[in-house]
Structures are given as structure tokens and as C-alpha cells.
C-alpha positions in Angstrom: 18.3 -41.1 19.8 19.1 -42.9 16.9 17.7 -42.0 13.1 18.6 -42.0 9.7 19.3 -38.9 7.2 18.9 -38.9 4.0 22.2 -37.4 2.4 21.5 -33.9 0.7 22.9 -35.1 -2.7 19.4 -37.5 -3.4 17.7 -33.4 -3.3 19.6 -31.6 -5.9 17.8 -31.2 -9.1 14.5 -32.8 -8.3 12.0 -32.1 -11.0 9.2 -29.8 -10.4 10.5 -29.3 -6.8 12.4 -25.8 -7.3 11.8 -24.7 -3.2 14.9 -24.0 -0.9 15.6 -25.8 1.8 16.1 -24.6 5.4 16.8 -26.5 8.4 16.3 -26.0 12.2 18.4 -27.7 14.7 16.0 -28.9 17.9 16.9 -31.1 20.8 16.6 -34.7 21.0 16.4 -35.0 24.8 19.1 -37.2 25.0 21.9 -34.6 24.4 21.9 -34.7 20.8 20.3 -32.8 17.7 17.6 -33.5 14.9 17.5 -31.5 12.1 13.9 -30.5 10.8 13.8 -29.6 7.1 10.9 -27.0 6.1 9.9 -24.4 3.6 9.0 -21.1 3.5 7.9 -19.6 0.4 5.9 -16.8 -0.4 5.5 -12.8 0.9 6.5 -13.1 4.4 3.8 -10.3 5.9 1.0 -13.0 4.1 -1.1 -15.0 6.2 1.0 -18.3 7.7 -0.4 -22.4 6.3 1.0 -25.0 7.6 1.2 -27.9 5.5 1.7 -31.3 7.6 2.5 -34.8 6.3 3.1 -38.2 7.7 5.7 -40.7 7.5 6.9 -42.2 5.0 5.8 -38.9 2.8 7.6 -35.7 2.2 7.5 -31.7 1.3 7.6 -33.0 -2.4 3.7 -34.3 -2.2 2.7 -30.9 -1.8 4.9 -29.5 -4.7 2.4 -28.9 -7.2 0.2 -27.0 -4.2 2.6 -24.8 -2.9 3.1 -22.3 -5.7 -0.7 -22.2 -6.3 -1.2 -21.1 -2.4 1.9 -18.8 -2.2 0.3 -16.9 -5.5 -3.1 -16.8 -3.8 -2.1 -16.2 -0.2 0.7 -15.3 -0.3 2.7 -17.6 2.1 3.4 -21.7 2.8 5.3 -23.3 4.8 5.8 -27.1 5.2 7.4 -29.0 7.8 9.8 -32.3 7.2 10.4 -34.3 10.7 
């Protein structure tokens, strides 16, 4: 499968986006690997939201969003395809 990554270096120091990246490595189905970006902030025993977006967007549309659910909820998680 082919695709394009976006090197790591265009993330560091992005204004008003202060969230840690994490990464899982999932099976193409043609023998290779994709890497899936997502966050997890917040209490970890809080209840689970899953915040989805479409392409071209990113995590970063939901930065100002994030900290407002993990202070009320607890917990947010966003996934990156």
C-alpha cells in the first residue's frame, strides 16, 4: 500500500497544541504497516470519547476542545488515520 507521512519535525512546537503523541502500528494487508497517530488525555478510569475527523483535517481541529472535555469528563481520545 502506498502513502505519505508527514515527517515528525512539522509537529514540534505547534502552538496551542501541547498533547503527546502516540502511535499504533496496524497491518496494511499487503504485508506492510501504517502507523495511526492518536491521543489520550485525561484520568484514564473516566468515561472514553472518541473524537473522529476526516481527511484532509487533523487532531489539531479539536485542540481547543480537548482540554475543556478532559477537565469535565475526564478523558479524550482522538484518532489520526
Amino acid at each position: 500500500m502506498e502513502f505519505l507521512r508527514t515527517v515528525n519535525s512539522n509537529f514540534v512546537n505547534l502552538l496551542d497544541y501541547p498533547f503527546t503523541a502516540n502511535y499504533l502500528l496496524v497491518d496494511d494487508g499487503e504485508g506492510g504497516q501504517l502507523r495511526i497517530h492518536y491521543l489520550d488525555e485525561g484520568d484514564k478510569d473516566a468515561e472514553l470519547i472518541l473524537l473522529l475527523h476526516g481527511e484532509p483535517s487533523w487532531s489539531f481541529l479539536y485542540r481547543k476542545i480537548i482540554p475543556i472535555l478532559v477537565e469535565g469528563l475526564g478523558l479524550s481520545l482522538d484518532q489520526t488515520l
